[in-house]
N, C-alpha and C positions, 0 to 999 in steps of 0.2 A: 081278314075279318073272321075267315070261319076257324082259325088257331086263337084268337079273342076269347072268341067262344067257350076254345075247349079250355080254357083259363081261369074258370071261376077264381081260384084263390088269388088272383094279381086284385079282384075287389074286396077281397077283405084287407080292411084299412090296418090292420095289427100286421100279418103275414105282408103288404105291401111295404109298409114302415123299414121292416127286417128285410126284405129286398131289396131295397133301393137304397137303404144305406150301405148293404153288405155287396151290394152294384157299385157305389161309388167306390168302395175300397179295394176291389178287385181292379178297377178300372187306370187304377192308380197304381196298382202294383204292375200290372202289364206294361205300362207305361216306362216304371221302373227297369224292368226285366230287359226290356229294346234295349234300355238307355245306360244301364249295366254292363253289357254285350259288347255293347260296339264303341263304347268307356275302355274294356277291357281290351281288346282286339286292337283297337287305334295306339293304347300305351306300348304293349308288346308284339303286335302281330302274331302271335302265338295260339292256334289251336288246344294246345296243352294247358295253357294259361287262361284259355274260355271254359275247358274241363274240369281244369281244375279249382276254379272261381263256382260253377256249378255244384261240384263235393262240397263246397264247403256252406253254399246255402242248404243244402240235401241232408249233409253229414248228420247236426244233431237230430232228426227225424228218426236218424238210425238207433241214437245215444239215447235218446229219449222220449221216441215215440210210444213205448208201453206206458211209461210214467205217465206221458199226456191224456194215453186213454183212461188210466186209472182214476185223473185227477175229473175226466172229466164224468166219473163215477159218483165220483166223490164229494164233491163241490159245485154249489149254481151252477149252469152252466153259465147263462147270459156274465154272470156277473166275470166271469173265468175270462170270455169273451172282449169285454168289456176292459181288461186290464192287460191280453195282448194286444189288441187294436191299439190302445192309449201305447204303451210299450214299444209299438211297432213304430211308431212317430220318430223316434230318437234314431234310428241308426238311418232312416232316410234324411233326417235334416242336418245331421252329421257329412253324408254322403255329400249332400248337397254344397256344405259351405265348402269342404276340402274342395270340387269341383272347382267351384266361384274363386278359391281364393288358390287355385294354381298346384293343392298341394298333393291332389289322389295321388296314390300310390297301386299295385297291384294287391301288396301286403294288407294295407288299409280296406282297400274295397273287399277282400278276401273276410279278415275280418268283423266287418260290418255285416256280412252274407252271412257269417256261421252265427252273428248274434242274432239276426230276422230269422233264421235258418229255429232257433233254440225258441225265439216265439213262435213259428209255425210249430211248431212239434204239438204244441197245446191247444194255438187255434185251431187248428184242422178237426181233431176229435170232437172239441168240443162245439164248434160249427157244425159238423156232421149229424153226433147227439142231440144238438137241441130242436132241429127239424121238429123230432116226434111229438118234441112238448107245446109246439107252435100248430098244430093241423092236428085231424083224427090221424087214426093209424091207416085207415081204408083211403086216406087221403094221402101217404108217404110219395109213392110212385109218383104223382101230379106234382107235389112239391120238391121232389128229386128235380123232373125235367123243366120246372119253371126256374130251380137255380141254374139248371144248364142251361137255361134260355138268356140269363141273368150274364151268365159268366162269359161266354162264350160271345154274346155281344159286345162285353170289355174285350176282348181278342180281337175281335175286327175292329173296333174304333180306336181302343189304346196303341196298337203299331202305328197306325200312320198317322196317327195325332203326334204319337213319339217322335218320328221318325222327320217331322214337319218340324219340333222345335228342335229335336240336335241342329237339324242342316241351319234353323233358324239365328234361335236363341241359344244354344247349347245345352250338354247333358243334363246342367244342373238345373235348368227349370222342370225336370223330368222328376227330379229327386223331389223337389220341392213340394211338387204335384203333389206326387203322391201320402209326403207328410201331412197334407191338408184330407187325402181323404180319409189316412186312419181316421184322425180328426172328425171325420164326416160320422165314420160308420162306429164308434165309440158314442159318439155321440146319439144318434139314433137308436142303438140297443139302451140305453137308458129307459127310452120311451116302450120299448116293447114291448107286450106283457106275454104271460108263458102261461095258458090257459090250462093244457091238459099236462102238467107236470104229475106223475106216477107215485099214488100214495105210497110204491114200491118202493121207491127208491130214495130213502130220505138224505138227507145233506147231512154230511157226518166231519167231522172235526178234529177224528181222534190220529193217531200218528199212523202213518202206512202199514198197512199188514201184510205179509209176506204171503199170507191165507188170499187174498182178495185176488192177487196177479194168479196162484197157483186157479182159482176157481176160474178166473177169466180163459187162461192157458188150456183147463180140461174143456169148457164149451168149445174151447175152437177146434179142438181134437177128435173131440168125441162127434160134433156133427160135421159129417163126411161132404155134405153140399159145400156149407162156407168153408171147406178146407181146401175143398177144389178150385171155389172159387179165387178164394187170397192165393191159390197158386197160377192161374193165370195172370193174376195181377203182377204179382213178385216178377214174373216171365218177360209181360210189358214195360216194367216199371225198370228193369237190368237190362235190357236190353234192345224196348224202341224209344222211350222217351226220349233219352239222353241227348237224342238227335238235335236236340232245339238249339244244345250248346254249340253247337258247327253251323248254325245258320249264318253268322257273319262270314264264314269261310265261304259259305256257298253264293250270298251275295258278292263277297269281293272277287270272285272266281268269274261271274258274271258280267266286271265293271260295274255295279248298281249301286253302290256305296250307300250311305244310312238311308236314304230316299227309298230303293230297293230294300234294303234288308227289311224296312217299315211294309213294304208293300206284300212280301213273302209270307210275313208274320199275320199281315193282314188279310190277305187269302187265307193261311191255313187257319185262321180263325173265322173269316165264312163260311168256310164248309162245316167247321165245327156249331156254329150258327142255325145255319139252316139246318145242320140233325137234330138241332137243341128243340127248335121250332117242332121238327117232325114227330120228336120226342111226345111234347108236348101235346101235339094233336092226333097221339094215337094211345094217350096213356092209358086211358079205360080198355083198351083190348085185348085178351088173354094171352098172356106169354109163355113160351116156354121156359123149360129148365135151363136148358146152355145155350140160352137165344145172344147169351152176349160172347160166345166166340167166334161166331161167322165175321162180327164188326173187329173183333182182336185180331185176328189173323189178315182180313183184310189193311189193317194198319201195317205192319212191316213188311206189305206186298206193295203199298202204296210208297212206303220209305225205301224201297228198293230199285222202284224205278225213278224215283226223284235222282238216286245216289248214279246209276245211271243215265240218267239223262243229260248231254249236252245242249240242249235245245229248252232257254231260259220258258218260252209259255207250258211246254211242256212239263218244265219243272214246277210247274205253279200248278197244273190241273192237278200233279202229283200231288202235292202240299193241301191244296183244298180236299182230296180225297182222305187222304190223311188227319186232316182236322173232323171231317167228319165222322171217319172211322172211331175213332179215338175215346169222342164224345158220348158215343153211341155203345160203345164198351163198358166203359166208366160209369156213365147215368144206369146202365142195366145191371151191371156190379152191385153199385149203391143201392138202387130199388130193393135188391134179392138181400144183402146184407142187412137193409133194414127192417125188411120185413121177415125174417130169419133172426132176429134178436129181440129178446124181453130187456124188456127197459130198462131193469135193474144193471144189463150185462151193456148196454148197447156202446156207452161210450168204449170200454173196453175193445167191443169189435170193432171199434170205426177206428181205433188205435192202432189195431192189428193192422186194418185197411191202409191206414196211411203208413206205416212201417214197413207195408207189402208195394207201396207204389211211390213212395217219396223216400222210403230209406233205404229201398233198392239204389237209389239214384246216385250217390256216391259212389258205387262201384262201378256203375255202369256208366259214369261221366268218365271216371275215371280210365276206366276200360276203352272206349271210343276217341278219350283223349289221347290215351299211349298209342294206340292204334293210328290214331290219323297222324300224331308227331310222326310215327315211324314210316308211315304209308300213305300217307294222303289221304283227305275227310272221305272222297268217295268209295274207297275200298275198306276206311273202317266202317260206315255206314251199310255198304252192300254185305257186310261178314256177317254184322249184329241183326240185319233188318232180317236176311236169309233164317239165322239162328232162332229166332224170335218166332218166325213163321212157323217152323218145321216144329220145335214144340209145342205148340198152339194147336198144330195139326194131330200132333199123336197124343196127345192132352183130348182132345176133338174126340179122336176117334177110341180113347180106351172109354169115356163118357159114353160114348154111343153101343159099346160093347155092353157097357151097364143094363141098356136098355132102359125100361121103366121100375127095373125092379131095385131099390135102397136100401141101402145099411137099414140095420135095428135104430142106431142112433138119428140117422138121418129123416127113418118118419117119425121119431119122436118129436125133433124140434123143428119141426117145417111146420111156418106156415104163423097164422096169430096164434095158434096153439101153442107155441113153443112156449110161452111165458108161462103158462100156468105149468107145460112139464117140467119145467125147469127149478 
């Protein structure tokens, strides 16, 4: 009740509308992701083949994560939105029939992942971006953690819903699922209106300019905080996420077949849950500058002992440790990124942002993939989780050497100031 509380914006009926469609569609996709997994895993048995089914949803992020953030500069957001979700329909009810009618393939599922893979590159930025035009800006933080509240409870329900209709009904009602919620959440942004859109940043029409990316490129350059930050990100995103694609490994290691892997998935989305919650109900409290590397570093300490661990509960407190870590990285990133970017630029950095944590991800699936083919998941896992930390650490601590005192550029644009010095 008393995280209710510190929730005012779940009652404004506009900012709900955008949640709870953008809930259904997440909800659907997690759904997806189990049902993907252990799709992939049951046709080849192959570690390599969950890695590399991974790169290829991940890949275009990499190809065309600037583009997305540019577009989402550029162009409505809603309406941007609005045409990936509808988009996003097609390569799950695709998934689905091949499923139904006996014909998946590894190649097929592959690429259907790099064509969702090629709408995320757009949704993301422009999901990200359009927060600031739905809320005030002293409101961003609040609605950062009310999505992580959002998201993050599709984590714990969509695995073991998942995980109840493979062993049930099979993978393809998973696929199907989730075709209905783009459906959902396409549908809902229709209704949703965009109150504080930025007399700054007008909707432009004209053909890409080489000028717009290079301007984007100097902000991110020029202020030394979000450059710090996109590089913890880049750290995380190469080298702990990857992890999630060896989850079917680590269930069938277990004996726990889809029932377990659903249950795994569904723990490390509790923990991530209840940070989302804590998020939430501590967002008005003043934060520090690098409050979000204590939770980053703690995440590939948490994946080290999972990778580690023989001992199945054990591997689960790991996992929920994990989820919570993670969440609490990512929501504190997002806060500082957004609230470190004028509106005119913001899609752009939310570009960079998902370039720096979803287009890492190809390399580092890829990485963990050759690794576990050649060594086994728990020794690729224990390399990267290790590697991961110890950057994070000396990342940590050259930050702390800083002390309180900033770049020229860095007190320029910190803080709601930044837009006007911009």
């Amino acid at each position: 009740m008393e995280i209710a509380k510190r929730m005012p914006l779940i009652s404004d009926g506009n900012y709900r509308l955008f949640w709870a469609g953008q809930g259904l569609s997440w909800l659907g996709s997690v759904m997806q992701s189990v049902a993907q997994g252990w799709l992939v895993w049951s046709l080849t048995g192959s570690p390599a083949h969950l890695a590399l089914t991974a790169v290829m949803l991940s890949l275009p992020v990499l190809l065309f994560g600037v583009l997305g953030g540019v577009s989402a500069d550029r162009f409505d957001r809603r309406t941007l939105l609005i045409a990936t979700q509808a988009g996003s329909i097609v390569p799950s009810l695709l998934l689905g029939l091949l499923v139904l009618c006996g014909a998946a393939t590894t190649p097929a599922i592959m690429a259907l992942a790099f064509f969702q893979g090629a709408l995320n590159a757009f949704d993301v930025p422009a999901r990200q971006a359009l927060l600031a035009e739905l809320v005030l800006r002293e409101q961003l933080g609040h609605a950062v953690a009310c999505n992580a509240v959002a998201f993050n409870a599709t984590r714990l329900l969509g695995p073991a819903a998942a995980g109840c209709l493979i062993a049930s009904c099979g993978a393809a009602s998973c696929f199907f699922i989730n075709a209905a919620s783009f459906l959902a959440g396409a549908v809902t942004l229709r209704f949703v209106r965009v109150p504080y859109r930025s007399v700054d940043r007008p909707v432009r029409r004209r053909p890409l300019s080489a000028a717009e990316l290079r301007e984007g490129m100097r902000f991110l350059t020029m202020h030394g905080e979000i450059a710090q930050i996109l590089t913890s990100v880049l750290l995380v995103g190469l080298l702990a996420i990857p992890f999630v694609s060896l989850l079917p490994v680590f269930a069938d290691s277990f004996a726990a077949g889809p029932r377990g892997l659903g249950t795994m998935s569904a723990v490390l989305g509790g923990g991530s849950l209840l940070a989302a919650l804590w998020l939430a109900a501590t967002a008005r409290l003043p934060q520090r500058r690098d409050d979000h590397l204590p939770a980053g570093i703690l995440l590939p300490l948490a994946l080290l002992l999972f990778a580690l661990s023989r001992n199945y509960l054990l591997s689960l407190v790991a996992l929920f440790t994990a989820g919570a870590a993670v969440v609490i990285f990512l929501a504190r990133v997002n806060r500082s990124l957004q609230q470190n970017s004028p509106d005119r630029l913001r899609g752009r950095v939310m570009g960079a942002y998902t370039l720096a944590l979803l287009g890492a991800a190809p390399i580092g699936s890829l990485l963990v993939g050759v690794i576990a083919a050649c060594t086994g998941a728990p020794f690729a896992l224990t390399l990267t989780s290790s590697a991961c930390a110890a950057c994070l650490a000396l990342l940590r601590r050259g930050r702390r050497r800083e002390g309180t005192a900033s770049a020229p550029w860095s007190r320029t644009f910190v803080g709601s100031d930044c837009a006007r010095e911009w």
